[in-house]
Every structure is written in structure tokens, then in C-alpha cells.
C-alpha positions in Angstrom: -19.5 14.9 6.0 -18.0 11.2 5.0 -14.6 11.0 5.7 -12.6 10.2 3.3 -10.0 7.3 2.5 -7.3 6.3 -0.2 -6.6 2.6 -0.9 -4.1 1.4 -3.1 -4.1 -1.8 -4.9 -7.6 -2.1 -4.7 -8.9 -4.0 -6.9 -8.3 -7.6 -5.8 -7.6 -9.1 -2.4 -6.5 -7.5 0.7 -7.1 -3.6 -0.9 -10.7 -4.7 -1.7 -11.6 -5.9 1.4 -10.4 -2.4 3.1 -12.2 -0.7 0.7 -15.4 -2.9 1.2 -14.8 -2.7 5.2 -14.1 1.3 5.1 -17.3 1.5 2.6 -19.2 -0.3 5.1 -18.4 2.2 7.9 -19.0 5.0 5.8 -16.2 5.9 4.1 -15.7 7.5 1.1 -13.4 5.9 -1.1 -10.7 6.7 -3.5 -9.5 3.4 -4.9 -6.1 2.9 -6.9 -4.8 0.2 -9.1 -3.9 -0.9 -12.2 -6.0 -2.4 -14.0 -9.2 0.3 -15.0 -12.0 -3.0 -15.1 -11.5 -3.7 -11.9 -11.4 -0.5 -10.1 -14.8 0.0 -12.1 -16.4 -3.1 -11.0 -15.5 -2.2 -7.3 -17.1 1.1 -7.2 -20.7 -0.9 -9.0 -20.3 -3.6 -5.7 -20.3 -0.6 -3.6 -23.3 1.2 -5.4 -25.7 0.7 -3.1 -23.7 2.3 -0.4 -24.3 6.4 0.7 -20.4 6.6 0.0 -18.8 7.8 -3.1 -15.9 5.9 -4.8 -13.5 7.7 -7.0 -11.3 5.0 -9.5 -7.9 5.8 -10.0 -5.9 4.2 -12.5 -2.2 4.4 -11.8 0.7 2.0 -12.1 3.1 2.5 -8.6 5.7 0.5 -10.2 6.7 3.9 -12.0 7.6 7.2 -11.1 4.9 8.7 -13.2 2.0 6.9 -11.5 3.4 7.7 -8.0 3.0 11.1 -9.0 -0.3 10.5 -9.8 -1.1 8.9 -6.5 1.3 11.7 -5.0 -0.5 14.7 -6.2 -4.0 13.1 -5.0 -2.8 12.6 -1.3 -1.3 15.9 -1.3 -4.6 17.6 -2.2 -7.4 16.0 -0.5 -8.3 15.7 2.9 -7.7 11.9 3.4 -8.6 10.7 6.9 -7.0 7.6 5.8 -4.8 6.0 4.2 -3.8 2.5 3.0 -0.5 1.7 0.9 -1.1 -2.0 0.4 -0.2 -2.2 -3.6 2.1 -5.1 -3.9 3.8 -7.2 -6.1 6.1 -10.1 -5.2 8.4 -11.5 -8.3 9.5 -14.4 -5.9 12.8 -15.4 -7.3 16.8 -16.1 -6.6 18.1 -12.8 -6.1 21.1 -13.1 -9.1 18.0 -13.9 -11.3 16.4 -11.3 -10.9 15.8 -8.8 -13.4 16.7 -5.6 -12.8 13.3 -4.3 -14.5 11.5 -6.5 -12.1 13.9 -5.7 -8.8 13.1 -1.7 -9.8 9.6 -2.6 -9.9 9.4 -4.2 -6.5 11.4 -1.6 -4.7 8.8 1.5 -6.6 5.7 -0.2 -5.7 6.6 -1.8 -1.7 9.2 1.3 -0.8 8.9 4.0 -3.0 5.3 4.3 -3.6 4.4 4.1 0.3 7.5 6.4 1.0 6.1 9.1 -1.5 2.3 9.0 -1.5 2.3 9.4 2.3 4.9 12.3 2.1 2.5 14.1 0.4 -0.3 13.1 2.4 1.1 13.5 6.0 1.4 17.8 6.0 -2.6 17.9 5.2 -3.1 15.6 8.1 -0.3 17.8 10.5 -2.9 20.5 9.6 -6.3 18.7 10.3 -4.7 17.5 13.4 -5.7 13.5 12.8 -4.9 10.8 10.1 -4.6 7.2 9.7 -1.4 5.5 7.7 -1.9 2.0 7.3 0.7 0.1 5.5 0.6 -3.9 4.3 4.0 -5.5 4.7 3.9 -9.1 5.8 5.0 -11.9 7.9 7.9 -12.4 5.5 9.4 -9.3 6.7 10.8 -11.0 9.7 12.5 -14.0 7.7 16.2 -12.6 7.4 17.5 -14.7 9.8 16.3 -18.0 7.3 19.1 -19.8 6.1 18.6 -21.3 2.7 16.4 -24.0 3.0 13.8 -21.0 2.6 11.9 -21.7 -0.2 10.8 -19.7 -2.5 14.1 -17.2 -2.3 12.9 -13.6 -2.2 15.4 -11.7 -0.7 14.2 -8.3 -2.5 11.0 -9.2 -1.8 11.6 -9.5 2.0 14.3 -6.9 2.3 11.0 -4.5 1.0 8.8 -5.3 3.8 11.6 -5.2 6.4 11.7 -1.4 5.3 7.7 -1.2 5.6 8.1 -2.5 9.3 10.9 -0.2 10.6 9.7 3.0 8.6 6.8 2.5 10.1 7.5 2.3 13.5 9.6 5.5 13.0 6.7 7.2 11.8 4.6 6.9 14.2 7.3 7.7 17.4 7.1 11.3 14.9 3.7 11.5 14.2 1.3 10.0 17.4 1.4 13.3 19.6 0.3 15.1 16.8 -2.8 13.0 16.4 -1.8 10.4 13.6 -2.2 6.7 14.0 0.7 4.6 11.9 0.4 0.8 11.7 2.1 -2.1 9.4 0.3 -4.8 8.8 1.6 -8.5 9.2 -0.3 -11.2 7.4 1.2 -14.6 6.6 -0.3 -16.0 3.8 -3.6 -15.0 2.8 -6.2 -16.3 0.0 -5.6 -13.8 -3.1 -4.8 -14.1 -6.0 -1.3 -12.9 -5.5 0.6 -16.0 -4.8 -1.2 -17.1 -8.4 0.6 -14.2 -9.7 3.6 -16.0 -9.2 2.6 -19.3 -10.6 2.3 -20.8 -7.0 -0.4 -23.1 -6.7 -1.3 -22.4 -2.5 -4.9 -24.1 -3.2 -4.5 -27.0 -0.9 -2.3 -24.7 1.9 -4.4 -23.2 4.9 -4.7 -19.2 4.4 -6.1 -16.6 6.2 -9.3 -14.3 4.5 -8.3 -10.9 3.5 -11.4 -9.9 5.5 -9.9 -11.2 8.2 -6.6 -9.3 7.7 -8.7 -5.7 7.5 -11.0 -7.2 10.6 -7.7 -7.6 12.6 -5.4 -4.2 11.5 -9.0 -2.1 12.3 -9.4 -3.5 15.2 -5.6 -3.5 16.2 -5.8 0.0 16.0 -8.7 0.3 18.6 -6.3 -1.5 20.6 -3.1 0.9 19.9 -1.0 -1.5 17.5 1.9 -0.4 16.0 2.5 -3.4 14.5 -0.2 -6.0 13.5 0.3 -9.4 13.1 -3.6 -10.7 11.9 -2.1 -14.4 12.8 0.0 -14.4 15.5 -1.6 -15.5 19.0 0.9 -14.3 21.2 1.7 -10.7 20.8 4.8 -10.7 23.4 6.9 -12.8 20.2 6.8 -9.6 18.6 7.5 -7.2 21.9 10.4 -9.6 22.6 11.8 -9.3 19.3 11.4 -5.7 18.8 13.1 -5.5 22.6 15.9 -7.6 21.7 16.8 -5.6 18.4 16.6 -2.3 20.7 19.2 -3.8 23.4 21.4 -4.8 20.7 20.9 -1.2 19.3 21.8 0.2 22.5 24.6 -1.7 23.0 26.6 -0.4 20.7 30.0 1.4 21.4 32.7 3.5 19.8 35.4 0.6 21.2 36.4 -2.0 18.5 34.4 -5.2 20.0 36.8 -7.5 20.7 36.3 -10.7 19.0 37.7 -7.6 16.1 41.3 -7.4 17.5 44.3 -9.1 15.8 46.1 -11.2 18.4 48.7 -11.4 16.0 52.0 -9.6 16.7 
């Protein structure tokens, strides 16, 4: 019997190429987005495959369609899953709509959040599971000073989440069986920086292939966190290490550059 996986924001760019890749390897699919076209034209690419591909049609900037994607997790067996819906609405933060902020925080915290809430009992049960969720390079941009350009501070505040919650997840979930990894990618050849009215055309950018080649074979090699185009992994031990020291260095004393010298 096929195992079976959930991929959402499928339809174009980096959620297509999982779903191709996990197709490929035999897979069967359950693919979420949007727009109803799109999901349909996947599934007739991946016709001539022995897999079956179930469209979903469900907006996870609301909380009605991450009910929808909710309820599905919650009541099949997924061996897999892939919260990689994103939008971006790159902008100053004090021009932001608050339509558009709501948006952002459903779809990149909420929706991942919720969906694998309801699929992570099933996969306590079946004693395995993968949770793969796409962040992004950006996530580790705080520090930036303002000479970042474009200013997303929503935008990156949302993947920051994806990388901690993630690595929380899976120090609660590995000994029972399930793999959790976040996914890194700087930028990649999608459509989604078009979304934004960002012309990226003549900028170097990885494949989304690529991305899904490097987070499925990062997990092979026990990657919490993946970063598809970073050469020296140790950047990311040493800055995970440093935060962790800083964590544990924490005390119930005032630190003294606090104290009033004045009398």
C-alpha cells in the first residue's frame, strides 16, 4: 500500500516540485491550494504515475480553509507532510494592512501550527511520520539593520517562528518515530517573488527541484534544519549554539549594565 502524503501550496513552485518528487517515489498525493485549475492540472502531469492525487481546494489564509486542511490531516493516515503554503506581502511594516498582516500570520504560522496539530496524534499512533515545513533564509535576517531592502518584518518574524517551532517539535516528537525538519531556501525561481511585483529575472536563484532534492536528502542525513544553499553547515550549528549559551546564561540577578549608579 502507497503511502500517503499532504502538500500544501501545491500548485506552483516549491509545493509542486514535492509533489512531483514524492509522486515519483511512489507517493500518494493529496495536494492543497488555492486556486482549483491548478491543483487539476497537477494531478493530469502526474497521470501517468501508479499514484493517486486527491485536489484540495482551500484558502489557509482563513480560519475556515485551515479547518478544511485540519479535518483532512486529522483523518487520514499521512506518512507525510509538507506545510509550504506561503505568501509574502513584502512591505514597511506601518504600511501594512492589517487584512494582509492577518493573512500572513494564518497562512506561515497558523496554518502549519493547526494542520499538523491535527495530523501529529495519527502519526503518535502509527508510530512514524514526516513534518516538513518551508520557512526560508530570511528567517535569520533580524539582526539586519535598515539598509534591508525590501522591509518585511512580518514576513520574517513568520519564518523565525517556523524555525524555532520546529526545532521544538522534533526534541518532542523523534523518540517516538517522527522526523521534523524546516526548510531554508534563499531565493528560489517561482513565481512568488512576481507575486510581489519583484522583477528577480536577472538575479541567480536556486531550482525548486533543487530545494525538495536537498530537504529529502537532508533528512537521510538527520537535518533538523536544512539550508538547500548553504555550504558550510557549522554557520548554522554555531548560530544555533550561540543562541543556546545566551539562553543558558540567563539569571534571576538584575545584569548589571541595569543598575542605577545614581544616588
Amino acid at each position: 500500500m502507497a503511502k500517503l502524503s499532504l502538500v500544501t501550496g501545491a500548485s506552483s513552485g516549491i509545493g509542486k516540485a514535492y509533489a512531483e518528487e514524492l509522486a515519483r517515489r511512489g507517493s500518494d498525493l493529496i495536494i492543497v491550494g488555492r486556486r482549483e485549475d491548478r491543483l487539476h492540472e497537477l494531478k493530469e502531469s502526474l497521470s501517468g504515475s501508479v499514484v493517486t492525487v486527491e485536489p484540495l481546494v482551500a484558502d489557509l489564509g482563513t480560519d475556515s480553509g485551515i479547518d478544511t486542511v485540519a479535518d483532512v490531516a486529522a483523518s487520514r493516515p499521512l506518512a507525510m507532510l509538507v506545510n509550504n503554503a506561503g505568501v509574502a506581502h513584502y512591505m514597511p511594516f506601518a504600511r501594512l494592512p492589517a487584512d494582509k498582516a492577518s493573512e500572513l500570520i494564518h497562512v506561515k504560522a497558523l496554518a502549519p501550527t493547526m494542520v499538523t496539530r491535527a495530523a501529529v496524534p495519527g502519526m503518535l499512533e502509527r508510530g512514524e511520520g514526516t513534518i516538513i515545513n518551508v520557512s526560508g533564509m530570511i528567517a535569520f535576517s533580524g539582526p539586519a539593520g535598515p539598509e534591508q531592502f525590501p522591509q518585511r518584518a512580518v514576513y520574517a518574524g513568520t519564518l523565525a517562528h517556523l524555525v524555532a517551532w520546529t526545532q521544538q517539535l522534533h526534541a518532542e516528537l523523534a523518540s517516538a518515530g517522527i522526523r521534523v525538519q524546516v526548510v531554508c531556501p534563499g531565493v528560489v525561481a517561482t513565481e512568488f517573488h512576481e507575486r510581489q511585483g519583484l522583477d528577480l529575472s536577472s538575479i541567480p536563484r536556486m531550482s525548486a527541484p533543487d530545494v525538495v532534492t536537498a530537504s529529502l536528502r537532508g533528512l537521510e542525513l538527520g537535518e533538523v534544519v536544512c539550508a538547500p544553499g548553504v555550504e558550510r553547515a557549522e554557520l548554522l550549528e554555531t548560530a544555533f549554539a550561540a543562541a543556546l549559551t545566551a539562553f543558558g546564561a540567563q539569571s534571576t540577578e538584575l545584569a548589571r549594565r541595569y543598575r542605577t549608579t545614581d544616588a
